[in-house]
C-alpha positions in Angstrom: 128.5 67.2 153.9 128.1 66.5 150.1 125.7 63.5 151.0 123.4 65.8 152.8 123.6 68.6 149.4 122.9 66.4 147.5 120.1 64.7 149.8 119.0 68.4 150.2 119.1 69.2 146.4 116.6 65.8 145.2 114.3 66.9 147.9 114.1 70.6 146.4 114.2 69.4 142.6 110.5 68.0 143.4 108.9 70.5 145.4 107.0 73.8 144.2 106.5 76.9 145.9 103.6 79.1 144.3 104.3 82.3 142.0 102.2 84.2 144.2 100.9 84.8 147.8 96.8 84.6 146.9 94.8 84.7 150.1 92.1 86.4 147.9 91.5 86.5 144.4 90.7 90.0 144.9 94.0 91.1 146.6 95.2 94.1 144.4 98.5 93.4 142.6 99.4 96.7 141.1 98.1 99.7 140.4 98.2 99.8 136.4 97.4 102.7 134.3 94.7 103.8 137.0 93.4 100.5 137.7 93.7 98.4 140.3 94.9 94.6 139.2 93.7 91.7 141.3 95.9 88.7 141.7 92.8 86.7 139.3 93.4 89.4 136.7 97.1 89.0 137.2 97.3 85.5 136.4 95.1 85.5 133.3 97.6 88.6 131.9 101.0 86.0 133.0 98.7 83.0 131.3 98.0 84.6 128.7 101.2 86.2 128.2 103.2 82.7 128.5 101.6 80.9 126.0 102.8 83.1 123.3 106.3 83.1 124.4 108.5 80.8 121.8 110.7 78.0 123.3 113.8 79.1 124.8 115.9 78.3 128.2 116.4 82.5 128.7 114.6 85.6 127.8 115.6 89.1 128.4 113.1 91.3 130.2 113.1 94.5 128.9 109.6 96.3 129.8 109.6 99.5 131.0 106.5 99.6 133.0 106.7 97.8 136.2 103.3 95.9 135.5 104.4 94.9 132.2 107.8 93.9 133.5 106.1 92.1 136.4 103.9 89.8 133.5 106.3 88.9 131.7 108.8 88.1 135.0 106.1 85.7 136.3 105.3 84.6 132.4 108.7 83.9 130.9 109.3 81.7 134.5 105.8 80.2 134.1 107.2 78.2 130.7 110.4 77.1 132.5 112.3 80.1 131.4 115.1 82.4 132.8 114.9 86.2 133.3 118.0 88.0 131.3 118.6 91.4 133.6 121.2 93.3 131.8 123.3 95.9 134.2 121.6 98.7 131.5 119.0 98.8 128.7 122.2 100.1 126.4 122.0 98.2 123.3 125.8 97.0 123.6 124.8 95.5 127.1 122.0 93.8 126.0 123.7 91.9 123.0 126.5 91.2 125.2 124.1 89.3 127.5 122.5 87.5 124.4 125.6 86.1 122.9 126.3 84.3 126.5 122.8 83.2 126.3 122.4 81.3 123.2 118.9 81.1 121.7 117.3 83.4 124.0 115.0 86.3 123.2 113.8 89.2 124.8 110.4 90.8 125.8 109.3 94.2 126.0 106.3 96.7 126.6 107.2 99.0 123.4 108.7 98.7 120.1 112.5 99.6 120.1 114.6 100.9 117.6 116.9 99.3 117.4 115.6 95.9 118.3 117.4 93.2 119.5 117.2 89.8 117.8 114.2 87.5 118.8 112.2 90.8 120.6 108.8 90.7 120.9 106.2 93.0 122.2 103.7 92.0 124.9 100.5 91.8 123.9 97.8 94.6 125.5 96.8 94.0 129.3 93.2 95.5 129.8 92.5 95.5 132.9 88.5 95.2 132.1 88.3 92.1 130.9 86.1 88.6 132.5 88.4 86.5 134.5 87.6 82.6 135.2 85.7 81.9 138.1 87.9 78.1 138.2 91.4 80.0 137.7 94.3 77.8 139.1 97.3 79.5 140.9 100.6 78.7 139.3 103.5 77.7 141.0 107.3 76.7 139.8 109.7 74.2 140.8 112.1 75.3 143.8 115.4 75.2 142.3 114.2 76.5 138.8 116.4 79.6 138.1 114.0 82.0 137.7 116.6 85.2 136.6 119.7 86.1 136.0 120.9 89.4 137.5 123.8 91.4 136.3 126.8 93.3 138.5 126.7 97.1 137.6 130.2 97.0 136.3 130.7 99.6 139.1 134.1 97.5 140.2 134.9 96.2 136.8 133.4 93.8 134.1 129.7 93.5 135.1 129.0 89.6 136.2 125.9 86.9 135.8 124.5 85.8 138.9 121.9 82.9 139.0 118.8 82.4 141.4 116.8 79.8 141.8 113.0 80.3 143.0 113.8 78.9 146.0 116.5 81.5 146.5 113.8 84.4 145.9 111.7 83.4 148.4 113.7 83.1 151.1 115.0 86.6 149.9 111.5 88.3 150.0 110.6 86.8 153.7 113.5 88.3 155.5 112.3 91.9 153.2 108.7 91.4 154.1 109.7 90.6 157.6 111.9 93.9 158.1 109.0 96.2 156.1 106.2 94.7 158.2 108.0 95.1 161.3 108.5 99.0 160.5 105.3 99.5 158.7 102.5 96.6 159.2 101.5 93.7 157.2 100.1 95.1 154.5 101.4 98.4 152.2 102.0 99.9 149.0 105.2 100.2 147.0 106.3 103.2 144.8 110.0 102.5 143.3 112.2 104.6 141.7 114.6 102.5 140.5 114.1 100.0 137.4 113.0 96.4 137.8 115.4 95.2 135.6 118.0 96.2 138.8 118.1 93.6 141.4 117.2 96.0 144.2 114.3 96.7 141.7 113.3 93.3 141.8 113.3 92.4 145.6 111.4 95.4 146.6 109.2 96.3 143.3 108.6 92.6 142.2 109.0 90.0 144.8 107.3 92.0 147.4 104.0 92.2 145.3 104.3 88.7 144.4 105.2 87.2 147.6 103.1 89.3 150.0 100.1 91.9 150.8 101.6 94.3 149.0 100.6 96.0 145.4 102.9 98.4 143.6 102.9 101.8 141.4 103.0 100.6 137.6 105.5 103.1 136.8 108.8 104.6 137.4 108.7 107.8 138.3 111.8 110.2 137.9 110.9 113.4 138.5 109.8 114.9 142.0 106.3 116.0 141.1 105.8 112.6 139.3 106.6 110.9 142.2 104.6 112.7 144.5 101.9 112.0 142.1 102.1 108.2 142.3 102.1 108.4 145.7 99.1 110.0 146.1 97.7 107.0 143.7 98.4 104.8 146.4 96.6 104.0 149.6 98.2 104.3 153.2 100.4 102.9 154.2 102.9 104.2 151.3 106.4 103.3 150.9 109.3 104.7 149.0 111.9 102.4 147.4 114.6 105.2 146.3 118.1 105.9 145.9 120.3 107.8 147.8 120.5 110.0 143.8 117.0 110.4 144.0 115.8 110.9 147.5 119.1 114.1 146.9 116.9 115.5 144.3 113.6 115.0 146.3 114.9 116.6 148.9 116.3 119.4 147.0 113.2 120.1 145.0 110.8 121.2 148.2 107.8 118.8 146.8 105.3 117.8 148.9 104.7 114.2 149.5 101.7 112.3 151.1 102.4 110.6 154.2 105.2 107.9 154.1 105.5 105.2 156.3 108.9 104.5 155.1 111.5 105.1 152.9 113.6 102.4 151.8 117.4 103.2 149.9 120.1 101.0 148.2 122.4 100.5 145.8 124.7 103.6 147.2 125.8 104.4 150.7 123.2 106.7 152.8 124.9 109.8 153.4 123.8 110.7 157.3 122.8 114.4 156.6 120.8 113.5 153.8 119.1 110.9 155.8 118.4 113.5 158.5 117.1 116.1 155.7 114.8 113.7 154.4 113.4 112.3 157.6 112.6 115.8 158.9 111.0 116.6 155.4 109.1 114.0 154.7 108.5 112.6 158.5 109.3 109.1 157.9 111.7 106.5 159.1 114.5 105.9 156.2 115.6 102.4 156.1 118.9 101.8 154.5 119.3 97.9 153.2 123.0 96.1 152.4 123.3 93.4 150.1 124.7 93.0 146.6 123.9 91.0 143.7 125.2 87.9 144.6 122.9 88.0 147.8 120.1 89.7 147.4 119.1 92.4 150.8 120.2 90.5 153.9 120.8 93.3 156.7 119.4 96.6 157.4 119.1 100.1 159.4 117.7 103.2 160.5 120.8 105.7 159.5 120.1 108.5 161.5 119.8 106.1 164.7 122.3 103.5 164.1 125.5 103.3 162.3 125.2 99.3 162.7 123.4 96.8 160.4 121.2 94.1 161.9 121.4 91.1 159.8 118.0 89.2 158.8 116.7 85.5 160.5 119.2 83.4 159.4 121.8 85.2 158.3 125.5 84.3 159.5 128.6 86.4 158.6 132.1 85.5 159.0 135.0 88.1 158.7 138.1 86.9 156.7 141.6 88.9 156.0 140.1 89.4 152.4 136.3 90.1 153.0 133.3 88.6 154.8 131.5 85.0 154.2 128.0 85.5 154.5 125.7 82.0 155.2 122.3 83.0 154.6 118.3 81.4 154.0 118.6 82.3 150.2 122.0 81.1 149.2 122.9 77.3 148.7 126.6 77.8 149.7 128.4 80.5 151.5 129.6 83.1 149.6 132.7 85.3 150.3 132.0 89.2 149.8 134.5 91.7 149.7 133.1 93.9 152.1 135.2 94.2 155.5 132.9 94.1 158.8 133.7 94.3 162.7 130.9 91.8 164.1 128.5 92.9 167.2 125.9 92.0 170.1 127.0 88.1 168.9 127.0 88.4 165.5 124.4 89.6 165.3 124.6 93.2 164.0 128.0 94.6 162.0 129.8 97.6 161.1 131.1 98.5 157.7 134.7 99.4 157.4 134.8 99.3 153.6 135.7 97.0 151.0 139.0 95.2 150.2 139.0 96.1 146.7 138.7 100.2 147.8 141.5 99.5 150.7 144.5 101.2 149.3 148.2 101.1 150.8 151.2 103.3 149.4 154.3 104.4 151.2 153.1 102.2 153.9 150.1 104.0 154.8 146.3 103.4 154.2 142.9 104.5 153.6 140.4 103.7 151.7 138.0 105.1 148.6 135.0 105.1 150.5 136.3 107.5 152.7 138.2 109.9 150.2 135.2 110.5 148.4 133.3 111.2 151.7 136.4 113.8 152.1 135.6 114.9 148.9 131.8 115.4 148.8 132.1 117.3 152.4 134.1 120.4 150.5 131.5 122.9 150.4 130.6 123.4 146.3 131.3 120.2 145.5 128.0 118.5 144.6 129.1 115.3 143.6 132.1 113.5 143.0 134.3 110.2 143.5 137.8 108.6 143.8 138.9 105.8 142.4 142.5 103.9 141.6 143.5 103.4 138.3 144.5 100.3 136.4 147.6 100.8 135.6 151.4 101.7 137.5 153.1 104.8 136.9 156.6 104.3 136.8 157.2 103.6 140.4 155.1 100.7 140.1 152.3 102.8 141.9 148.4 102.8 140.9 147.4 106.2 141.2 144.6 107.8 142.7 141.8 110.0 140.3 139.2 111.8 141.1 136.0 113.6 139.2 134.1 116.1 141.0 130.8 118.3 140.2 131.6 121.8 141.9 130.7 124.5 139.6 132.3 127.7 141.2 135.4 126.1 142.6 138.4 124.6 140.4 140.8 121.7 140.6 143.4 123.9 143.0 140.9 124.7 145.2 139.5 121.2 145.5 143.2 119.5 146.0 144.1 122.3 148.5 140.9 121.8 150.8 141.8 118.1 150.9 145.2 118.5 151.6 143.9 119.2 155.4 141.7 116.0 155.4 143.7 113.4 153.8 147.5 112.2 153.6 148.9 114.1 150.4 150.3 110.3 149.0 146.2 110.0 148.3 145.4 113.6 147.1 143.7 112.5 143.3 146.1 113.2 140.9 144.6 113.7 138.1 141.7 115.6 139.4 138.9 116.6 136.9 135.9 118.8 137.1 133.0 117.4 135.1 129.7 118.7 134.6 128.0 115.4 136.0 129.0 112.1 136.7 128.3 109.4 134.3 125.6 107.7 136.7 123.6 105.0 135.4 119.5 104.3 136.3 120.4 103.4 139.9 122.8 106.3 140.9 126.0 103.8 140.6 129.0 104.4 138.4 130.1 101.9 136.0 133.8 101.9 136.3 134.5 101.5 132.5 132.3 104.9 132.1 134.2 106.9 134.9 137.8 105.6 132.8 136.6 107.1 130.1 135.2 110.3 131.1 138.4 111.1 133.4 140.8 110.4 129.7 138.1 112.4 128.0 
């Protein structure tokens, strides 16, 4: 078996795959500041942006526009360089990442105050400028690693994960291959969520790059802005969104103009708000699963199908402590801690939480997955978790906390409507009301922040 890796590995070293799918020079890339980007302007912006990089191994990628970030992606990989994804923009996280990656630098759209060390601004991008009618297309070595995402932190410390190019593409044809089959083979993209996040990437980045597709430069939060950039974009439109966001969509009563699909991650899919949003915005809502560590490599229709189908390729294999997942973009098998019954031959799976969330006291179990569900489906509460604390109490017990948004209601009332739901050995002790939860840009909660706000 090592033979053949290795075999495997000097056959990949040599080989290239290209930085972009060009069919056309013309093919429109992003839509940027009102214009539309053709994959020949694109290339001169990467080009051009590359050759003023300095010499490094690693840069971090801060840009805040998704055009800007998707230059400097494609430039800082052009000169042989890795993509630093910190799990936030927060200053701390972003030295933290630096000091593990000596001599890197980072890269942004903006000025920033404070700066980090070695940060340089991109140069302009006009969109107006003569391109070369002789441009060449670019491509990268196969097993170069191209980025380096970042856990959220949302079970503990956050944690590098490497991918190779290689890795990314095999990645964005099992995405492009589950989008097309919902919504054709070519479409737009208008994302929510940051690029720096790894969901970000594979559906905001990758799918641009590595397929008929051309995104919305920017991020838009609010519900009007994002009914805005979708009307910027031509049919067929789709929304890559959170299950934080589409909530607040929902809840606002915008408008949107027709969807072909909505696409969610990072969060499980709540089946009412699935329902609510399908009815409101009459599109299908696709809910991916995958983690950092994998990239997307299953997905489903929530309101018709409780059960993930897993992508070409893509083997799993349950284990006492978790799942091993083979699949097209990762070298080895990796071992998740998910828990999954398998179906229709392995094919499709079920979810039945994760081994970290599986809790056992007094000889009885459940899990945190569903004692939040319990606790977001007491009327006034509008958002909330549970989660088990680090240390024992003096029965050698980890105990069970909660924080809950439910402005009208108080902690008695919360514990009391859960006593009917739940065994009282997992009723959240302490419980706190908060006005909000400390989410970050994708609608997670980093666990350090949640330990912090519940002692606060």
């Amino acid at each position: 078996m090592a033979i053949v890796y290795d075999t495997y590995q000097r056959d990949e070293a040599g080989r290239l795959l290209p930085l972009l799918k060009v069919d056309d020079p013309q093919r429109v890339v992003a839509l940027h500041e009102g214009q539309a980007i053709t994959a020949a302007q694109f290339v001169a912006h990467v080009e051009r942006v590359a050759a003023q990089l300095p010499e490094s191994s690693a840069a971090v990628n801060l840009c805040e526009d998704r055009y800007a970030f998707l230059v400097a992606f494609c430039a800082i990989a052009l000169r042989g360089q890795a993509n630093l994804l910190p799990p936030s923009r927060a200053p701390q996280a972003v030295e933290e990442v630096m000091a593990a990656h000596p001599g890197c630098h980072a890269v942004g759209d903006q000025p920033l105050h404070p700066a980090p060390q070695r940060f340089h601004v991109l140069p302009p991008l006009p969109v107006d400028e003569t391109v070369a009618a002789d441009i060449g297309w670019p491509a990268i070595p196969a097993l170069q690693t191209v980025a380096v995402g970042y856990t959220s932190g949302s079970t503990g410390t956050p944690r590098a994960n490497a991918k190779s190019w290689r890795s990314f593409h095999a990645s964005t044809a099992g995405n492009l291959r589950m989008l097309q089959h919902m919504v054709g083979e070519q479409f737009s993209v208008v994302a929510t969520v940051p690029p720096q996040h790894i969901y970000g990437v594979e559906m905001s980045i990758l799918l641009p790059l590595l397929g008929d597709v051309q995104v919305h430069s920017g991020r838009p939060f609010f519900p009007a802005d994002i009914a805005t950039a979708l009307e910027q974009m031509p049919a067929p439109r789709v929304l890559v969104t959170t299950p934080v966001h589409l909530r607040a969509l929902v809840a606002s009563g915008v408008n949107l103009p027709p969807l072909a699909a909505m696409l969610s991650a990072t969060a499980p899919m709540p089946t009412e708000l699935a329902a609510q949003a399908e009815q409101r915005f009459q599109a299908p809502l696709l809910e991916v699963f995958g983690s950092t560590e994998t990239c997307a490599f299953a997905s489903r229709r929530v309101t018709a199908d409780e059960r993930w189908s897993l992508y070409h390729g893509v083997h799993l294999h349950p284990q006492p402590d978790g799942t091993q997942i083979e699949a097209p973009q990762l070298d080895v098998p990796t071992v998740l801690a998910d828990i999954v019954s398998l179906h229709d031959e392995g094919r499709r799976f079920e979810l039945r939480g994760r081994h970290a969330d599986l809790l056992e006291i007094a000889g009885k179990r459940a899990s945190l997955g569903d004692l939040t569900r319990r606790l977001l489906a007491i009327p006034g509460v509008e958002d909330g978790v549970v989660f088990q604390l680090d240390e024992a109490d003096a029965i050698g017990v980890r105990r069970i906390a909660a924080l809950a948004v439910a402005p009208g209601l108080d902690e008695h009332a919360i514990l009391d409507a859960l006593r009917i739901s739940i065994d009282p050995v997992f009723l959240p002790r302490p419980l706190r009301l908060v006005e909000c939860l400390p989410r970050n840009e994708t609608g997670k909660l980093p666990r350090a922040a949640l330990l912090a706000m519940l002692h606060t």
